[in-house]
N, C-alpha and C positions, 0 to 999 in steps of 0.2 A: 447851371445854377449861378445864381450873382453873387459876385465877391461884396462881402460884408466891409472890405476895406474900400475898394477901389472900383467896387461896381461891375468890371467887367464880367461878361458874360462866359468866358467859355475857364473851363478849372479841369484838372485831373483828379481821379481818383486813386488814394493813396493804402485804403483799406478799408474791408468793408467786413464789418458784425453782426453777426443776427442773435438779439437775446436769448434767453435758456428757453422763453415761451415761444419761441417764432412769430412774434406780431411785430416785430420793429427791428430795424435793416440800419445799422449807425453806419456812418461813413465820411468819413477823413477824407477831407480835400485840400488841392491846393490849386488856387489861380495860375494860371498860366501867365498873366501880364505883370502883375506884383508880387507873387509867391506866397502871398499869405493864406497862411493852414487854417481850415476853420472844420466841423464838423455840421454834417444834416443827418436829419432823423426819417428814415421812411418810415410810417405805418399802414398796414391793412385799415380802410375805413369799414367798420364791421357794424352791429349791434353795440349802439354806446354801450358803455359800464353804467350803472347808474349805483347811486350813492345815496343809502338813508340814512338821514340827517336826524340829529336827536329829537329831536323835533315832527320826526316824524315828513318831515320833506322829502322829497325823492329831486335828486339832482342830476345832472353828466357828472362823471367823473371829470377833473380839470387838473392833470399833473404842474399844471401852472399855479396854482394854490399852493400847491404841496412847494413846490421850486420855492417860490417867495419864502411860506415859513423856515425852509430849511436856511435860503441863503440871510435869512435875518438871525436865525441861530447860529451861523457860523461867524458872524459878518467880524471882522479885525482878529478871526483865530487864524490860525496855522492851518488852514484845509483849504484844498488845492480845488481851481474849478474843473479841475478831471473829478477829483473825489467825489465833488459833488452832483455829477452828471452821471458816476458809478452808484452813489447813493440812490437819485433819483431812478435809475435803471432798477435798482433790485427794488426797490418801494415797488416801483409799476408791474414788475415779474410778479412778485407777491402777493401781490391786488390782485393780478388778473387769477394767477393759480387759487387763489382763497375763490373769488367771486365765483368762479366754475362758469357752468352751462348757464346758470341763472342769471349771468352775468348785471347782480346786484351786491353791493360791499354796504357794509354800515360805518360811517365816517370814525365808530371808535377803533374799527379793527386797522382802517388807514391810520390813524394816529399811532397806533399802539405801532405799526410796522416799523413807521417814520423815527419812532422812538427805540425801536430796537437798531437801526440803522444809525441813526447819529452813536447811540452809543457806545459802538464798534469802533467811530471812530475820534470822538473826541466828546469827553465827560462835561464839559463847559456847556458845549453847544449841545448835549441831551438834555442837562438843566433848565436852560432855557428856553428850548422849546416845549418840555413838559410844563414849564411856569406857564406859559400863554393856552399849552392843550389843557392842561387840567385845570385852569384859573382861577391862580394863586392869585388869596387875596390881605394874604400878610405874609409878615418874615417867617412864623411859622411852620407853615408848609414848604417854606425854603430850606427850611432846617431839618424837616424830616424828608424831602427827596433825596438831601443829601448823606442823612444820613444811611437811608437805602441806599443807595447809592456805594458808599462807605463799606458796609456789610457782603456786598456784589464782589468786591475784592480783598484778596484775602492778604496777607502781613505782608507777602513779597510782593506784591502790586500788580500780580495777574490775577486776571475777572476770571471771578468763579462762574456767573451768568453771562450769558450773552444771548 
């Protein structure tokens, strides 16, 4: 595989994961000419997932969609790009285990996933990514996510929901 730094072709592998669903093989690498660590993703190419849209569309599934909203939810917090590559991994476990055999999701039950994931790990970036999934279109609804939100935890600051 080619180093994302340096281009070189040949890298070792340094560890390797297969998610909780067995469709995706993660693996820790490192260049052998510049040392630098990177990760690749193997997957089974299988029966797309596909994705009904509100709308009534039928799409692929695209974990790259999902990547963008999250990393634009996180973007100047405190979350780390492992986090976010553990996030995205349970979103995709999730999906696939909801979708089943039928292997079709409807893009609210992705959202809702995506939202239960950020939430886990930072209350900022669940805010605003439900502002963009639910489209907020005054302060209002800013004021009542939060205060759901608010209610979710209880006097000593651990989440009663999750």
């Amino acid at each position: 595989m080619r180093c994302p730094r340096c281009g070189y072709m040949d890298d070792k592998v340094l560890d390797s994961r297969q998610n909780s669903s067995g469709s995706t093989i993660r693996r820790r690498r490192e260049c052998l000419k510049c040392g630098h660590r990177f990760t690749s993703y193997e997957r089974i190419i299988d029966t797309p997932l596909r994705v009904i849209k509100r709308d009534g569309r039928i799409e692929d599934f695209n974990l790259d969609k999902i990547e963008r909203g999250v990393r634009i939810a996180t973007d100047k917090l405190k979350v780390t790009p492992e986090t976010i590559e553990q996030i995205l991994q349970n979103i995709e476990d999730s999906v696939v285990l909801q979708a089943g055999s039928k292997r079709e999701i409807t893009s609210k039950a992705i959202g809702e996933e995506t939202l239960r994931q950020l939430y886990k790990v930072d209350k900022v970036a669940y805010v605003r990514f439900a502002s963009v999934y639910r489209a907020f279109d005054d302060v209002e609804q800013f004021i009542e996510e939060i205060e759901k939100l608010s209610q979710m935890i209880d006097a000593t600051g651990k989440d009663v929901h999750v």
